[in-house]
N, C-alpha and C positions, 0 to 999 in steps of 0.2 A: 504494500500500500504506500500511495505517494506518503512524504509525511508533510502532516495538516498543524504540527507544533505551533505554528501563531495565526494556521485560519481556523474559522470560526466554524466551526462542522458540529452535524447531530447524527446519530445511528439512530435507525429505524427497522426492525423486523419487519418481514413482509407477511402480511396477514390475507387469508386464504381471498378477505374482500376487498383487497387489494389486486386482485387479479383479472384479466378480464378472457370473454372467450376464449382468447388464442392462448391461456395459461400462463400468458408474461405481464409481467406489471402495466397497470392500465394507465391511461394518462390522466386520469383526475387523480390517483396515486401519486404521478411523478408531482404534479401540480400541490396536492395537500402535503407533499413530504413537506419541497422547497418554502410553502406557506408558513408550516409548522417553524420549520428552520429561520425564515424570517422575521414570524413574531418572538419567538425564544429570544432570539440575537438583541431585538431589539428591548423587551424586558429585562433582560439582563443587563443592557445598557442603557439603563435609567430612562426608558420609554414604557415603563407600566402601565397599567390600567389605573392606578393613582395619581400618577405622573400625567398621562393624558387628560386624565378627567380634570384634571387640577387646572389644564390649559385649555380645556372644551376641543379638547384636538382627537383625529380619527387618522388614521393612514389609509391613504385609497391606493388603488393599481390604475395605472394607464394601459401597458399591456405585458403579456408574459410571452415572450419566443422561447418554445422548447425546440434544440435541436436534440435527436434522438440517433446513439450509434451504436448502439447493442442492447440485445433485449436485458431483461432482468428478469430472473424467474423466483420462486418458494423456495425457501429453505437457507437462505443463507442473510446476511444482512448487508443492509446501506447505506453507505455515507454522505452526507450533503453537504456541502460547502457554501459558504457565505463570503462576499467579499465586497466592499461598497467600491463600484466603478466608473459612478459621477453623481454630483450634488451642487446643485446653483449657489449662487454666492450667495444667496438670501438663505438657501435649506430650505427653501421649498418647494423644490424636486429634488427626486435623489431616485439611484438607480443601483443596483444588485446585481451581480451575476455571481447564477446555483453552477455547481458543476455535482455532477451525482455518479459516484463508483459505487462498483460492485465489492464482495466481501475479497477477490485480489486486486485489488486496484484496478480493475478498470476502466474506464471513463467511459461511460453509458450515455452521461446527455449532459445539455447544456441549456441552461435558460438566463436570457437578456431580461429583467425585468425593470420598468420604469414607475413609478410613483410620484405621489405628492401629500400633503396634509392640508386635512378640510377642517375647516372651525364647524363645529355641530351646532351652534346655533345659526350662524348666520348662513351655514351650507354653501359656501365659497371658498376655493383654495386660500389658503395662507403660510406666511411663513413661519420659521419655525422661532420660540423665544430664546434668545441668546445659550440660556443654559442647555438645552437641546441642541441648540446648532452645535456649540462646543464639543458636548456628547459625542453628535455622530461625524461630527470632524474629526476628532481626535481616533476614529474608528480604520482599521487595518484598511487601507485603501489598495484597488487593486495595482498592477503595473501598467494598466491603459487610463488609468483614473482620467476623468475631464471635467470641464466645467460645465454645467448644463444651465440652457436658457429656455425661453418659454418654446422657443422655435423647435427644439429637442420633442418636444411631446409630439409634435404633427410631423415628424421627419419622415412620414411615410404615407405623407397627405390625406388620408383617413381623414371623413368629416359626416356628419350625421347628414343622413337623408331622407326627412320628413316625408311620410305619406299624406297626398289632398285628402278630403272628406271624401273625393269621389273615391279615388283609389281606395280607400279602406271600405268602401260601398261593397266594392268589387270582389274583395278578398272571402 
């Protein structure tokens, strides 16, 4: 196994409902490990559910790209990786990439994940308050780390596309 000495990794046993038809790990599995793995990371780094609430703040996802290069099957366990690989000067985007071995090391997949933090009452992004930005500054950054701006979330020009009244008549 690579060794993961100063990244931030979780082991997860694969459970039988973690499987899908084809008997290898399904992809709302690979998705709940790297979830689990990122809320953990970020509890442990002074972003609790006290800590949140104390700022009205919630973490949301923009998007998660799994790249997938070998299956995973039962019976053995896996590891997920954490690494912060860009965050705007303000900290209010920030972005993750999982990487996910097998119980020999591996490398099974790989997911780009982009976020941001929402204030729950006013339900608008926000940034983050100084003592959090420091937090997750201060956090293992990868070796491609960047700065990220607002232009970063739409880098793949994705944009809602509202159905008419007619149209959804139709549907």
């Amino acid at each position: 196994m690579k060794k993961l000495k100063n990244m931030y990794h979780k082991k997860f046993e694969i459970r039988w409902s973690d499987l899908d038809a084809n008997r290898h790990l399904a992809n709302s599995a690979f998705i709940n490990f790297m979830s689990h793995t990122r809320m953990s990371f970020l509890t442990e780094n002074g972003f609790g559910q006290k800590q949140l609430s104390h700022y009205n703040l919630g973490p949301i996802v923009f998007y998660e790209h799994v790249y997938y290069f070998k299956e995973i099957f039962a019976g053995e366990p896996v590891t997920v990786t954490l690494e912060l690989s860009g965050m705007s000067e303000n900290g209010m985007y920030f972005e993750f990439t999982h990487k996910i071995y097998d119980h020999s090391g591996n490398h099974c997949a790989s997911c780009e994940m982009m976020g941001s933090w929402i204030d729950l009452e006013e339900r608008k992004l926000t940034t983050l308050p100084q003592e959090l930005f420091n937090k997750l500054d201060g956090s293992l950054k990868s070796k491609d780390f960047r700065i990220l701006s607002k232009e970063d979330t739409r880098k793949f020009g994705k944009r809602p596309q509202n159905l008419t009244p007619e149209e959804l008549e139709k549907i």
